[in-house]
Jmol script that loads the backbone (N, CA, C; Angstrom):
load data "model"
ATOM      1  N   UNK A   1     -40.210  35.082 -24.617  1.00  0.00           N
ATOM      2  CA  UNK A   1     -40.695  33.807 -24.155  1.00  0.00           C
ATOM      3  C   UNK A   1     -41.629  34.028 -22.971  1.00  0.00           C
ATOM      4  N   UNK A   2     -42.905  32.953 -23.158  1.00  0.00           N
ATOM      5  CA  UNK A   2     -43.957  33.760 -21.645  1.00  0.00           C
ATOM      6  C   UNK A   2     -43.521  32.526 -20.547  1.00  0.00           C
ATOM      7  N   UNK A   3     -43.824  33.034 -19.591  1.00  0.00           N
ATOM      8  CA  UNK A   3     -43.446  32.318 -18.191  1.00  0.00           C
ATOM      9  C   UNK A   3     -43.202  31.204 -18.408  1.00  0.00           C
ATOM     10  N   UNK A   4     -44.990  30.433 -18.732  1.00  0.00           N
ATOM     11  CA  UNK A   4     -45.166  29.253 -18.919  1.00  0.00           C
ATOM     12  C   UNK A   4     -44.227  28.194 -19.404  1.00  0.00           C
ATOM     13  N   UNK A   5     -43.901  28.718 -20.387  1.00  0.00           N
ATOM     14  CA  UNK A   5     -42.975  28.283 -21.352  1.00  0.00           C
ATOM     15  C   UNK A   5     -41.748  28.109 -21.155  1.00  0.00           C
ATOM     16  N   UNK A   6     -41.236  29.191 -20.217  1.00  0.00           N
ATOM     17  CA  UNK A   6     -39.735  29.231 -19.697  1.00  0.00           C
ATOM     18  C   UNK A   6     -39.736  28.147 -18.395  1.00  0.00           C
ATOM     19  N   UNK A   7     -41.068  27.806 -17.674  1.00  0.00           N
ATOM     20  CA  UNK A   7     -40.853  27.177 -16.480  1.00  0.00           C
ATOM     21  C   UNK A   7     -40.774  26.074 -17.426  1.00  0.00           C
ATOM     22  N   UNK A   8     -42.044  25.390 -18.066  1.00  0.00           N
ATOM     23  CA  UNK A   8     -41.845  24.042 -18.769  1.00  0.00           C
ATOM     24  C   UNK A   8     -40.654  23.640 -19.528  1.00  0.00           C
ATOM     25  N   UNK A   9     -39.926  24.884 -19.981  1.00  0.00           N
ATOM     26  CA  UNK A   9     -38.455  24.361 -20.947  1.00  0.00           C
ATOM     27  C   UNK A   9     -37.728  24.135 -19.893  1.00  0.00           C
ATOM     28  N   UNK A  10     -37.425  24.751 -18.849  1.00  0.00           N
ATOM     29  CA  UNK A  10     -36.642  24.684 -17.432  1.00  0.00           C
ATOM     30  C   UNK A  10     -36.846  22.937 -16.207  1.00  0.00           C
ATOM     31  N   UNK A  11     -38.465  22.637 -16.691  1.00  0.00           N
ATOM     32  CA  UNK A  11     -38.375  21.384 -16.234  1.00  0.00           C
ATOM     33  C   UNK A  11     -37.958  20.370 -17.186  1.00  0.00           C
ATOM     34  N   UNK A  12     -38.129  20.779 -18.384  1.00  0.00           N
ATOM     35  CA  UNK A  12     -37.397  19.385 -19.494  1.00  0.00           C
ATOM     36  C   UNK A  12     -36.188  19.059 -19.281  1.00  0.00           C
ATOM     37  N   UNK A  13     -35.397  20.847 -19.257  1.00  0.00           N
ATOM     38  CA  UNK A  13     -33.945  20.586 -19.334  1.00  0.00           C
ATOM     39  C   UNK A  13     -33.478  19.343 -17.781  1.00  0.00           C
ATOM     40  N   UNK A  14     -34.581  19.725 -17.051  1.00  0.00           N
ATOM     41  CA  UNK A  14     -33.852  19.256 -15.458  1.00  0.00           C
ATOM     42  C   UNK A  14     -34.357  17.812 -15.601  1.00  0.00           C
ATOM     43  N   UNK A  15     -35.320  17.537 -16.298  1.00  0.00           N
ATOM     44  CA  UNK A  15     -35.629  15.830 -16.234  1.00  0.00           C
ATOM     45  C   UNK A  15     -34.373  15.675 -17.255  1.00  0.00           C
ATOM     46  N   UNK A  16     -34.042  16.000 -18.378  1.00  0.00           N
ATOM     47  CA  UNK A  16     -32.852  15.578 -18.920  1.00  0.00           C
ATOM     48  C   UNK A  16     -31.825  15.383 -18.107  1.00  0.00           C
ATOM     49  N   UNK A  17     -31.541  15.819 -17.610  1.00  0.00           N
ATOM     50  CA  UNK A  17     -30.086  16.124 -17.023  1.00  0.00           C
ATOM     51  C   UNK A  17     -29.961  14.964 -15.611  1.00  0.00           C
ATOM     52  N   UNK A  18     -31.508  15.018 -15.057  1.00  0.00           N
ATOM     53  CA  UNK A  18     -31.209  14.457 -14.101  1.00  0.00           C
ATOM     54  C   UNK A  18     -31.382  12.966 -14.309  1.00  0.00           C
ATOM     55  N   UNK A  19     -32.009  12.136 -15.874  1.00  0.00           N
ATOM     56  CA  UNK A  19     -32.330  10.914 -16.208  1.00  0.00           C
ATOM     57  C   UNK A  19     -30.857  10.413 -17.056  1.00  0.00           C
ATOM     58  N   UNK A  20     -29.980  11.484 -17.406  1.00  0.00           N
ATOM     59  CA  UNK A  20     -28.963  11.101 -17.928  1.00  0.00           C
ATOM     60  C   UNK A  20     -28.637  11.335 -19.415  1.00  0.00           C
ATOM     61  N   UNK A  21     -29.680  12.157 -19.966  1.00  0.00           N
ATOM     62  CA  UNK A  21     -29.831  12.447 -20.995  1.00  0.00           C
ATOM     63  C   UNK A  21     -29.039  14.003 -21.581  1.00  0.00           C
ATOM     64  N   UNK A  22     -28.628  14.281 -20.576  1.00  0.00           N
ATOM     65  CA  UNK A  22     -28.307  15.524 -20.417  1.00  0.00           C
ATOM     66  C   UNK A  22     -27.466  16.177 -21.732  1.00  0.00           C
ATOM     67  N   UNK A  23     -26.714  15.065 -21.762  1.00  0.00           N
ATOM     68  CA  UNK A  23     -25.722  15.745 -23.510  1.00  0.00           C
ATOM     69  C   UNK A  23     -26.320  16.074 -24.449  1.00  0.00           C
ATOM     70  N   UNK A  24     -27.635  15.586 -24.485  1.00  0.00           N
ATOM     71  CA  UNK A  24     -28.502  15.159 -25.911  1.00  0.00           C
ATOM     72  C   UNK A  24     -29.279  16.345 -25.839  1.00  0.00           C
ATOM     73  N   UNK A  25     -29.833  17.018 -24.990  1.00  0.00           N
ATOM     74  CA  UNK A  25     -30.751  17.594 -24.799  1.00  0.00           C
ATOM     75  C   UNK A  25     -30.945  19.385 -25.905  1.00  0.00           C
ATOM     76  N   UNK A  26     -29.672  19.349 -26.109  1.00  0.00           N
ATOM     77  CA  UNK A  26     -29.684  20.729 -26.847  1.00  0.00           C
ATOM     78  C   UNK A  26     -30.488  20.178 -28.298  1.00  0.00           C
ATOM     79  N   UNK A  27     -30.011  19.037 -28.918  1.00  0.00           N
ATOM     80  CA  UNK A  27     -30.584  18.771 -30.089  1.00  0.00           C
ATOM     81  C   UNK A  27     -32.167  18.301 -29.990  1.00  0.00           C
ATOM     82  N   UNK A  28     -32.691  17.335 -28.992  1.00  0.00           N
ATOM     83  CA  UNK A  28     -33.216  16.695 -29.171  1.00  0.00           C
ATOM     84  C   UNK A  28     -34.434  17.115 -28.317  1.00  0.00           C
ATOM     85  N   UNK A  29     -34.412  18.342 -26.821  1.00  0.00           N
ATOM     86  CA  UNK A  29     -35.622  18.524 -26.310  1.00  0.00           C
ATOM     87  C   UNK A  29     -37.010  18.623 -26.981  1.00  0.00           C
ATOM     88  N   UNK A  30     -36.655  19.834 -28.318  1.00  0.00           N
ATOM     89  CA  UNK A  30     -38.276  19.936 -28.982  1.00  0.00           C
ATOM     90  C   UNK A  30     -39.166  18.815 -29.292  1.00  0.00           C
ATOM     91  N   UNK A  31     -37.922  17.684 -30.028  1.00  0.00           N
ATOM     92  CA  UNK A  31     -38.267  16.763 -31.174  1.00  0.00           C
ATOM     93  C   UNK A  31     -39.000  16.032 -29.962  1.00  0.00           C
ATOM     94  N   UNK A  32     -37.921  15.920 -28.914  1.00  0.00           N
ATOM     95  CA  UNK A  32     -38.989  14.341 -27.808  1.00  0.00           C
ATOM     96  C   UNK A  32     -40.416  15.131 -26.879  1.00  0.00           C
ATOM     97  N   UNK A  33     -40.072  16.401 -27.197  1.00  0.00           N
ATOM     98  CA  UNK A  33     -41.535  16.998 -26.466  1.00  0.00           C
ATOM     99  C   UNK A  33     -42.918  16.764 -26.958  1.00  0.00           C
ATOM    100  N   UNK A  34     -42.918  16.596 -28.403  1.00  0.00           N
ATOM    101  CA  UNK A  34     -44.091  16.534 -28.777  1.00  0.00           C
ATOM    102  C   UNK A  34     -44.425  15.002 -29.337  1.00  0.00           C
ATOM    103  N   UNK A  35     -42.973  14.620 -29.672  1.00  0.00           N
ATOM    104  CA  UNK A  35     -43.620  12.790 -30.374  1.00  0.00           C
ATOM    105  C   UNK A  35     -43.621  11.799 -28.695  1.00  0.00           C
ATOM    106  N   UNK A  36     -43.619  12.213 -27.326  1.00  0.00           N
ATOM    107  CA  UNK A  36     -43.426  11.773 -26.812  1.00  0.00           C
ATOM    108  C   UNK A  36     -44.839  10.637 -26.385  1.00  0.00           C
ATOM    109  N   UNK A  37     -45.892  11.595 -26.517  1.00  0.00           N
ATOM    110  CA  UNK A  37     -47.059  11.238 -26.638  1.00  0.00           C
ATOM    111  C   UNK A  37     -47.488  10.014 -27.205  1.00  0.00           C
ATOM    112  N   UNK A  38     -46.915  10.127 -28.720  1.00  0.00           N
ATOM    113  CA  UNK A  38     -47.747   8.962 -29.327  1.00  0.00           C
ATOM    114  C   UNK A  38     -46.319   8.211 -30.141  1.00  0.00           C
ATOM    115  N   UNK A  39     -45.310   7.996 -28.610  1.00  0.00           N
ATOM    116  CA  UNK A  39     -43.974   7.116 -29.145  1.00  0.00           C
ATOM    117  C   UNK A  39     -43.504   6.194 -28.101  1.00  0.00           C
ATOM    118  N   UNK A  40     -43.599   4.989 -28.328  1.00  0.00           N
ATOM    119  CA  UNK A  40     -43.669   3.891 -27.147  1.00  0.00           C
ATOM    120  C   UNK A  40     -41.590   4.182 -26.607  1.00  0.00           C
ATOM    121  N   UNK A  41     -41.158   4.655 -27.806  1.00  0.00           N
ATOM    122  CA  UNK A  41     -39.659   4.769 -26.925  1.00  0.00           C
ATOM    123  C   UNK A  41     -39.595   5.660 -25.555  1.00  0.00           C
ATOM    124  N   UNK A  42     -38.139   5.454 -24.954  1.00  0.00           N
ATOM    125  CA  UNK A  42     -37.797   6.462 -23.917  1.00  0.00           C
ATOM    126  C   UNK A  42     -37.427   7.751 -24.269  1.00  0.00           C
ATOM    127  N   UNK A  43     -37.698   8.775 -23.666  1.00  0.00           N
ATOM    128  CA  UNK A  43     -37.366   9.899 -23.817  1.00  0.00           C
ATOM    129  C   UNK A  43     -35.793  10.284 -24.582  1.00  0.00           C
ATOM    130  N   UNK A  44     -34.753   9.698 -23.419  1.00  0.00           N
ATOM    131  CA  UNK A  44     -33.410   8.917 -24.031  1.00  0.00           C
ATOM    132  C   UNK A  44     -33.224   8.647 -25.745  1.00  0.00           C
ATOM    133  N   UNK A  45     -34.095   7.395 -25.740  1.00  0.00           N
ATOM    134  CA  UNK A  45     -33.889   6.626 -26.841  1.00  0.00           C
ATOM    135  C   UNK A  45     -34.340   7.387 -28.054  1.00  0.00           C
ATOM    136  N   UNK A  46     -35.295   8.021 -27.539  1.00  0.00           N
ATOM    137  CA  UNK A  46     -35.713   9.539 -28.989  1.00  0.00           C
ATOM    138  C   UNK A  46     -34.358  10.170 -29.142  1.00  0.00           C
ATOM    139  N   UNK A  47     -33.958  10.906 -28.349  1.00  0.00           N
ATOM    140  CA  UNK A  47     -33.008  11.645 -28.295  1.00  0.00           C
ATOM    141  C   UNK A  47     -31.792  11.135 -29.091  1.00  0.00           C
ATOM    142  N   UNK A  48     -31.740  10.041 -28.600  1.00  0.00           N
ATOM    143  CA  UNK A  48     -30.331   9.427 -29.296  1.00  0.00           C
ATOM    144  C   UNK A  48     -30.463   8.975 -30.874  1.00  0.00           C
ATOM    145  N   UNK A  49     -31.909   8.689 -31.223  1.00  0.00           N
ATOM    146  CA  UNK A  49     -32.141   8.142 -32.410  1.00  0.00           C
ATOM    147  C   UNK A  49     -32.241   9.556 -33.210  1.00  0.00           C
ATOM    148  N   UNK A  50     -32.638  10.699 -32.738  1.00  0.00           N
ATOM    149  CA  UNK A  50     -32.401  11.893 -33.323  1.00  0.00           C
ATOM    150  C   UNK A  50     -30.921  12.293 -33.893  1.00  0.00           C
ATOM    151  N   UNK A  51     -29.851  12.134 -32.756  1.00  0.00           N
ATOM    152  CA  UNK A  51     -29.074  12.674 -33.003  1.00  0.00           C
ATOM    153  C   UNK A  51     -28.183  11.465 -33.932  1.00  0.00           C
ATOM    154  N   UNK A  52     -28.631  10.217 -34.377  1.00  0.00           N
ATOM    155  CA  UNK A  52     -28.094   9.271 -35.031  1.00  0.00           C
ATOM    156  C   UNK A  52     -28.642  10.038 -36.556  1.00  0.00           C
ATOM    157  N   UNK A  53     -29.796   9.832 -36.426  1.00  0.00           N
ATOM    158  CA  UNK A  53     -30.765  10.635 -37.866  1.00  0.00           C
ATOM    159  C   UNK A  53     -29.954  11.918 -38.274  1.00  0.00           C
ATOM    160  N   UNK A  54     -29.583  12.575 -37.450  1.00  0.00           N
ATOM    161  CA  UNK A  54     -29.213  14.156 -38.128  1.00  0.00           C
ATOM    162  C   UNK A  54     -27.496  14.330 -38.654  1.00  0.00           C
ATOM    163  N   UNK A  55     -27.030  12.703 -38.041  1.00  0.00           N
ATOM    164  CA  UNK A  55     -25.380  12.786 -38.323  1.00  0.00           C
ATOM    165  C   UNK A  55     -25.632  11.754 -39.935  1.00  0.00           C
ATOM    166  N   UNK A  56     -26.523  10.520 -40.034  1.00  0.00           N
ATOM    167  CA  UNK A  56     -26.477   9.499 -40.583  1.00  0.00           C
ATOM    168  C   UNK A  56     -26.283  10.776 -42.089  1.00  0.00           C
ATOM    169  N   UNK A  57     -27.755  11.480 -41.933  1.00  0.00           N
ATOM    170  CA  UNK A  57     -28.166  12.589 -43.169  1.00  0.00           C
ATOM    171  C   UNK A  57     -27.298  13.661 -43.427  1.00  0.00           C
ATOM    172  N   UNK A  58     -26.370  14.599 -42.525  1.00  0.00           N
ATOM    173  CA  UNK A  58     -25.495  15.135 -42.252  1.00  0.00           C
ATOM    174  C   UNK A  58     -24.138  14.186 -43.279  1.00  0.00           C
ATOM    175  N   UNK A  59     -23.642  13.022 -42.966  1.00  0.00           N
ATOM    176  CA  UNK A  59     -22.530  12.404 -43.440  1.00  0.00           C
ATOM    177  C   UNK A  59     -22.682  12.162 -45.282  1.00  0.00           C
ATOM    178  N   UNK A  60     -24.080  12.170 -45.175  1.00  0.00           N
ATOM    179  CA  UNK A  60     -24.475  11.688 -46.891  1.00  0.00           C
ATOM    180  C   UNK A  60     -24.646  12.250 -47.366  1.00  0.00           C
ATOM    181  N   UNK A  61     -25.145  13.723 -46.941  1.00  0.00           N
ATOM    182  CA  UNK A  61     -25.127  15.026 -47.798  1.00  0.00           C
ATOM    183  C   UNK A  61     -23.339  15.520 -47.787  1.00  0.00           C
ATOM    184  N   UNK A  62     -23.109  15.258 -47.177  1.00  0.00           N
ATOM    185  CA  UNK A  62     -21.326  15.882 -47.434  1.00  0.00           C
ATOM    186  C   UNK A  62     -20.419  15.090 -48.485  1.00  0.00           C
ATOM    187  N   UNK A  63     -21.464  13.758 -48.548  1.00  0.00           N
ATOM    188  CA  UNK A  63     -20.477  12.644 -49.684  1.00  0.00           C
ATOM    189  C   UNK A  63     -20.721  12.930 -50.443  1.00  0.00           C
ATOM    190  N   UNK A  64     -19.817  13.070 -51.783  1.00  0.00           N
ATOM    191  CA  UNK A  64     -20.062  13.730 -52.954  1.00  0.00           C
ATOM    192  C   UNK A  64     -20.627  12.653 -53.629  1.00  0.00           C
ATOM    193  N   UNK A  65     -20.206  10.974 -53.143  1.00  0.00           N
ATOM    194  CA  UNK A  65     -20.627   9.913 -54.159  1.00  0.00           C
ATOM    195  C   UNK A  65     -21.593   9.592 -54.015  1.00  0.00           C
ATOM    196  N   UNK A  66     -22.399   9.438 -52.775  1.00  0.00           N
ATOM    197  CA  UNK A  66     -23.713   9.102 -52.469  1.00  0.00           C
ATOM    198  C   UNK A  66     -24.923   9.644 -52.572  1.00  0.00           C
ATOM    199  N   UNK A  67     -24.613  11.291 -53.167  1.00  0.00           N
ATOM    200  CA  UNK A  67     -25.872  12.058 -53.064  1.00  0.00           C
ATOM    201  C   UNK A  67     -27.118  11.661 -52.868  1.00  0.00           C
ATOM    202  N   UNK A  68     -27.065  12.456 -51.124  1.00  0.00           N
ATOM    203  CA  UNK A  68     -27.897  11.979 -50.487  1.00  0.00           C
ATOM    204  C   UNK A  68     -29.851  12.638 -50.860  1.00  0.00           C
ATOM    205  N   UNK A  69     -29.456  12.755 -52.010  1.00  0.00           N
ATOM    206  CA  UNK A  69     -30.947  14.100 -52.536  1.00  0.00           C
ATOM    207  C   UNK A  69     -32.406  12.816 -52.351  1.00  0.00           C
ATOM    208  N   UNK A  70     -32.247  11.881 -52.983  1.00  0.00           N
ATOM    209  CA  UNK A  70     -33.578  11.048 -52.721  1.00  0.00           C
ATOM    210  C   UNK A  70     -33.387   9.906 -51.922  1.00  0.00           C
ATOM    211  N   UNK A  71     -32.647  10.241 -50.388  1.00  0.00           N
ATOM    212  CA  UNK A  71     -32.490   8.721 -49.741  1.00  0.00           C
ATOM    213  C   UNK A  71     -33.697   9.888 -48.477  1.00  0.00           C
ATOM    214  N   UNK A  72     -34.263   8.662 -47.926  1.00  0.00           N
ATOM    215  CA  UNK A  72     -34.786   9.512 -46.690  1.00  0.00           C
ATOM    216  C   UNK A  72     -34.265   8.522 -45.542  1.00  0.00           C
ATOM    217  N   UNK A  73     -34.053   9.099 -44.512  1.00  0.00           N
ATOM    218  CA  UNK A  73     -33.392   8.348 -43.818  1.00  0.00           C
ATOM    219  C   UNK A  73     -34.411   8.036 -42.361  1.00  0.00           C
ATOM    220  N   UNK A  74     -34.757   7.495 -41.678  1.00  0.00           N
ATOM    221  CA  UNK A  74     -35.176   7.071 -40.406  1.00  0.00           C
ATOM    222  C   UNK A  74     -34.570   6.283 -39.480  1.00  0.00           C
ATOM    223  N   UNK A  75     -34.997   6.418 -38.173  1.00  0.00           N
ATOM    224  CA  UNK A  75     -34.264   5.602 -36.893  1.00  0.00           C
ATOM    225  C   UNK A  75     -35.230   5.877 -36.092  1.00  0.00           C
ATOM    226  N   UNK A  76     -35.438   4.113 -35.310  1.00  0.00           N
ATOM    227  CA  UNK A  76     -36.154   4.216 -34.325  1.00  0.00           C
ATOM    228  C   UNK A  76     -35.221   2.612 -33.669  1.00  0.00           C
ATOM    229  N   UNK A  77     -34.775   2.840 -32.453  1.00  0.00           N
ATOM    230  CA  UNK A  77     -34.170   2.046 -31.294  1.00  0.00           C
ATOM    231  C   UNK A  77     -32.787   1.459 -32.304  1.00  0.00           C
ATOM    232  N   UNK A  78     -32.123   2.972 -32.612  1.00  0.00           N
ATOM    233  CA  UNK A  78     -30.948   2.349 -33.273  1.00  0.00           C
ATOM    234  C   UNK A  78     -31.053   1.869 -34.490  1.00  0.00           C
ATOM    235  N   UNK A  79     -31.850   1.370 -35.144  1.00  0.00           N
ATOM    236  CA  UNK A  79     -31.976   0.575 -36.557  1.00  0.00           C
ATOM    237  C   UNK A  79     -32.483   1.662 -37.111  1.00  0.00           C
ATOM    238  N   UNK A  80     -31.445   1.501 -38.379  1.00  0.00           N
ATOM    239  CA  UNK A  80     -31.629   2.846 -39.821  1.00  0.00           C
ATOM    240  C   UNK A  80     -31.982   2.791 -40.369  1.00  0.00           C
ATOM    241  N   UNK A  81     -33.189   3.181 -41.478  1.00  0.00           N
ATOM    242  CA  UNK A  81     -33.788   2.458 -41.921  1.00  0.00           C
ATOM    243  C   UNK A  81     -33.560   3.668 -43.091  1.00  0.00           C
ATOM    244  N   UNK A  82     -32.991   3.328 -44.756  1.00  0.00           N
ATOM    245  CA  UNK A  82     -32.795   4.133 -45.743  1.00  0.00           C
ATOM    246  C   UNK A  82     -33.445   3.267 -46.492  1.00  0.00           C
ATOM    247  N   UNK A  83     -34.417   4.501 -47.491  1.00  0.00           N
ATOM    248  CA  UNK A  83     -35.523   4.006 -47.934  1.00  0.00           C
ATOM    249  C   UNK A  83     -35.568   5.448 -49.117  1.00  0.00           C
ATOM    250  N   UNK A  84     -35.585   4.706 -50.619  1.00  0.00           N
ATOM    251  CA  UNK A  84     -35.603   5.773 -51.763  1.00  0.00           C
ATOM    252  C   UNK A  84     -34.798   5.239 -52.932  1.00  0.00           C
ATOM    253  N   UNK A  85     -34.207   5.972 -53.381  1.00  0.00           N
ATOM    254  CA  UNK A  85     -33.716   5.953 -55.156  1.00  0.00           C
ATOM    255  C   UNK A  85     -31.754   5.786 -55.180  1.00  0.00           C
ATOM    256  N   UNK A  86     -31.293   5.673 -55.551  1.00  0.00           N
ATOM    257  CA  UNK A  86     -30.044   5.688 -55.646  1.00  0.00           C
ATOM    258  C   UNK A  86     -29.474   5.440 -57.360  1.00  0.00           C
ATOM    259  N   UNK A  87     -28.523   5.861 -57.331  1.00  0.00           N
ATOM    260  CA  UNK A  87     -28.304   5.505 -59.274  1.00  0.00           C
ATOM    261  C   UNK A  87     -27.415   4.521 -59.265  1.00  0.00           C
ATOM    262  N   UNK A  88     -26.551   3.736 -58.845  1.00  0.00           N
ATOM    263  CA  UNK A  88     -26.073   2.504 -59.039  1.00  0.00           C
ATOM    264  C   UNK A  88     -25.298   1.408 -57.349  1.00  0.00           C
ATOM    265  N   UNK A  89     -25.463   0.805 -57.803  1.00  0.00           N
ATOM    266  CA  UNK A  89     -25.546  -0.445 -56.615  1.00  0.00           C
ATOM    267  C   UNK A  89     -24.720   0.367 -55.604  1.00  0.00           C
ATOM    268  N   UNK A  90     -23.094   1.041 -56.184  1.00  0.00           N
ATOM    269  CA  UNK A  90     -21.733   0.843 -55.110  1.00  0.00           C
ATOM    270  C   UNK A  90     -22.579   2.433 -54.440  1.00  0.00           C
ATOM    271  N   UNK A  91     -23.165   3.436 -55.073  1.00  0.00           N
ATOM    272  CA  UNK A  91     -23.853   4.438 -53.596  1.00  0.00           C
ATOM    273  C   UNK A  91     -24.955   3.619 -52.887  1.00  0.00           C
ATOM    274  N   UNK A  92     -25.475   2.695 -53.374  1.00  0.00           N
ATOM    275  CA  UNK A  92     -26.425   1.661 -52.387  1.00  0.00           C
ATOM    276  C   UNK A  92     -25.714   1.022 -51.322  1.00  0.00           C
ATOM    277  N   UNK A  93     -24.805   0.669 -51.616  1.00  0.00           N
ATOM    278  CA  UNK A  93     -23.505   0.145 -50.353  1.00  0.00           C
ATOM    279  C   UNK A  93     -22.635   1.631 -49.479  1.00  0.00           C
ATOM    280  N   UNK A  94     -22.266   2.530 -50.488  1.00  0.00           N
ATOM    281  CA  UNK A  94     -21.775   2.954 -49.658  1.00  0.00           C
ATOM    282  C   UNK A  94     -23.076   4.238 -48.409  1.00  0.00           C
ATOM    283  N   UNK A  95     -23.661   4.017 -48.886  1.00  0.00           N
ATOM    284  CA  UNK A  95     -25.340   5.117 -48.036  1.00  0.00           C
ATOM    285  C   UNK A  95     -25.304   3.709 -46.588  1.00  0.00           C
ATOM    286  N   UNK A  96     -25.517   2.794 -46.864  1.00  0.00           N
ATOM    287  CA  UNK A  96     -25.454   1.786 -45.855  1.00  0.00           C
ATOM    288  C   UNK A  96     -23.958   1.648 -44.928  1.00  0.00           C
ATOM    289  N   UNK A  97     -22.834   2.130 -45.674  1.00  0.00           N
ATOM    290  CA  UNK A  97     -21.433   2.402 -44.864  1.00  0.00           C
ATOM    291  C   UNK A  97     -21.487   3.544 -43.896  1.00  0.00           C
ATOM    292  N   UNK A  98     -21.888   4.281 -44.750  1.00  0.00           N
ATOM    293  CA  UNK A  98     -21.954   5.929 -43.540  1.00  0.00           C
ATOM    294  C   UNK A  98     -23.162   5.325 -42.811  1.00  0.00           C
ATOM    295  N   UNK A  99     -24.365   4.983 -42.891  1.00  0.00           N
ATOM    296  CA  UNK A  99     -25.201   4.875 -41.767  1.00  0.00           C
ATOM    297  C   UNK A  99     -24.556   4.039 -40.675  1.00  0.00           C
ATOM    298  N   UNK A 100     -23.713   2.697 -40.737  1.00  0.00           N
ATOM    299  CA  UNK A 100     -22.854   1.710 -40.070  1.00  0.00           C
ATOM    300  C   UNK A 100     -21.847   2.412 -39.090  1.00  0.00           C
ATOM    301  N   UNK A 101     -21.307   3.598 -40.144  1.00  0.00           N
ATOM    302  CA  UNK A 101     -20.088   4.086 -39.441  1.00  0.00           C
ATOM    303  C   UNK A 101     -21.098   5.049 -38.161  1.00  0.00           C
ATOM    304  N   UNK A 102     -21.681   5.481 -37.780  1.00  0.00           N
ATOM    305  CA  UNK A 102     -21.922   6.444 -37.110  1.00  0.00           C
ATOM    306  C   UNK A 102     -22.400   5.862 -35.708  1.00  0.00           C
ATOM    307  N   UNK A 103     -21.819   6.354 -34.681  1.00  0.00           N
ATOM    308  CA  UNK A 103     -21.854   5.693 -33.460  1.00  0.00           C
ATOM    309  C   UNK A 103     -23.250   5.554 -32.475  1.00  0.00           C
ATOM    310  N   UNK A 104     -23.495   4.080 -32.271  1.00  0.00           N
ATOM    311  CA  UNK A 104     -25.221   4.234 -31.402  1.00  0.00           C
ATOM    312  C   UNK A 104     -26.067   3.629 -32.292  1.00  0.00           C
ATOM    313  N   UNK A 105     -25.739   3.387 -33.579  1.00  0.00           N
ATOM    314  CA  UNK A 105     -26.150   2.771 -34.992  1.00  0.00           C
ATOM    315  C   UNK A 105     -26.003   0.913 -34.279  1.00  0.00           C
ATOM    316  N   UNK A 106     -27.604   0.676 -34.423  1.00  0.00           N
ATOM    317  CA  UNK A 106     -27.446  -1.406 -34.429  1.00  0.00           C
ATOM    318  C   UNK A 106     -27.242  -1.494 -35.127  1.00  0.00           C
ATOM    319  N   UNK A 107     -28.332  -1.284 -36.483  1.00  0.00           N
ATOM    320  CA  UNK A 107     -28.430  -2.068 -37.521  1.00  0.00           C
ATOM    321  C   UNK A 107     -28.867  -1.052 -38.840  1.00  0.00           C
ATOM    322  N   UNK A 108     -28.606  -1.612 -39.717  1.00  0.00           N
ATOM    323  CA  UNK A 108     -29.272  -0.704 -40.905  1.00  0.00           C
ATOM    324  C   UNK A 108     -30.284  -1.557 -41.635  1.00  0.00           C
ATOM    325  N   UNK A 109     -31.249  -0.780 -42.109  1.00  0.00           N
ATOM    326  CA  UNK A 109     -31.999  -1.612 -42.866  1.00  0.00           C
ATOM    327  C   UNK A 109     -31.993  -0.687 -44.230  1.00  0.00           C
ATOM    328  N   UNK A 110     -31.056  -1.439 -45.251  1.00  0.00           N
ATOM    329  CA  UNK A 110     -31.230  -1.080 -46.805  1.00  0.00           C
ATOM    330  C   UNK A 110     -32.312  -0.739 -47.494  1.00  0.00           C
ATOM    331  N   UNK A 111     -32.898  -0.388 -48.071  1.00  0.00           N
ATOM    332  CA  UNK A 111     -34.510  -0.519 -48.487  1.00  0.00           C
ATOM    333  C   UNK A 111     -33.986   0.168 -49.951  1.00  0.00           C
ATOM    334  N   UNK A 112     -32.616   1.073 -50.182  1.00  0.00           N
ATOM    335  CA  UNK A 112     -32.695   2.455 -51.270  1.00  0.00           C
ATOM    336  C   UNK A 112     -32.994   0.960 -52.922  1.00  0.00           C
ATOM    337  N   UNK A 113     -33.094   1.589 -53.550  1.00  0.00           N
ATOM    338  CA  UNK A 113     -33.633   1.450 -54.614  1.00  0.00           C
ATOM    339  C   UNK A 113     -32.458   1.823 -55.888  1.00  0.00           C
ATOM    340  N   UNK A 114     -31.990   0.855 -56.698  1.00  0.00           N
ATOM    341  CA  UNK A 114     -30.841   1.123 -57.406  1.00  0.00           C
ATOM    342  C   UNK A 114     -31.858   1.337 -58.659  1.00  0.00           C
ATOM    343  N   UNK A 115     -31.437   2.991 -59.609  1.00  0.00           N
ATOM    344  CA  UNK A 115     -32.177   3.090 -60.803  1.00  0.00           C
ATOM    345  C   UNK A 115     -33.642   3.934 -60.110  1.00  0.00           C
ATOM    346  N   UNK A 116     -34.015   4.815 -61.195  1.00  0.00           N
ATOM    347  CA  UNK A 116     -35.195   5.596 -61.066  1.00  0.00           C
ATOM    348  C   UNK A 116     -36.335   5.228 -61.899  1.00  0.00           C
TER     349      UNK A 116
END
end "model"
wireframe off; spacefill off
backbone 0.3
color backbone group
């Protein structure tokens, strides 16, 4: 790693830590470094919507009923937004249960698509 790089990762970690973000920061420094630019959220609120995104997709790939292969999932200020294919209504409900269940989650927005 060159200097540069180690001082700038060394000031992220310390604005994390010192804005309160600090838990989040192992998952979420890269992701809020570069969309920070052209993303009206808080640094925070990236972070947290990351780590909502990687559990929501995480929980639906582990469900055997929901196979999560053509849902794509997004979050921005808490609201989930699943958007894609599903093969019958009850994994359309339950893809919207696991996004509900996961903590920091407002709202979901359904969008999946029952039938290919």
């Amino acid at each position: 790693m060159n200097r540069q790089f180690s001082t700038f990762f060394f000031l992220v970690v310390s604005a994390f830590m010192l804005s309160g973000c600090g838990v989040a920061v192992v998952g979420g420094a890269a992701y809020g470094g570069y969309k920070v630019a052209e993303d009206e959220r808080s640094i925070c609120t990236m972070v947290d919507d990351s780590v909502i995104l990687t559990t929501v997709k995480s929980k639906m790939i582990a469900d055997e009923f929901v196979k999560a292969r053509h849902i794509n999932v997004d979050v921005s200020n808490g609201v989930v937004y699943l958007i894609g294919t599903v093969d019958t209504s009850s994994q359309k409900r339950m893809a919207a249960d696991i996004a509900r269940s996961v903590e920091g989650v407002r709202r979901v927005e359904n969008k999946l698509i029952v039938g290919h």
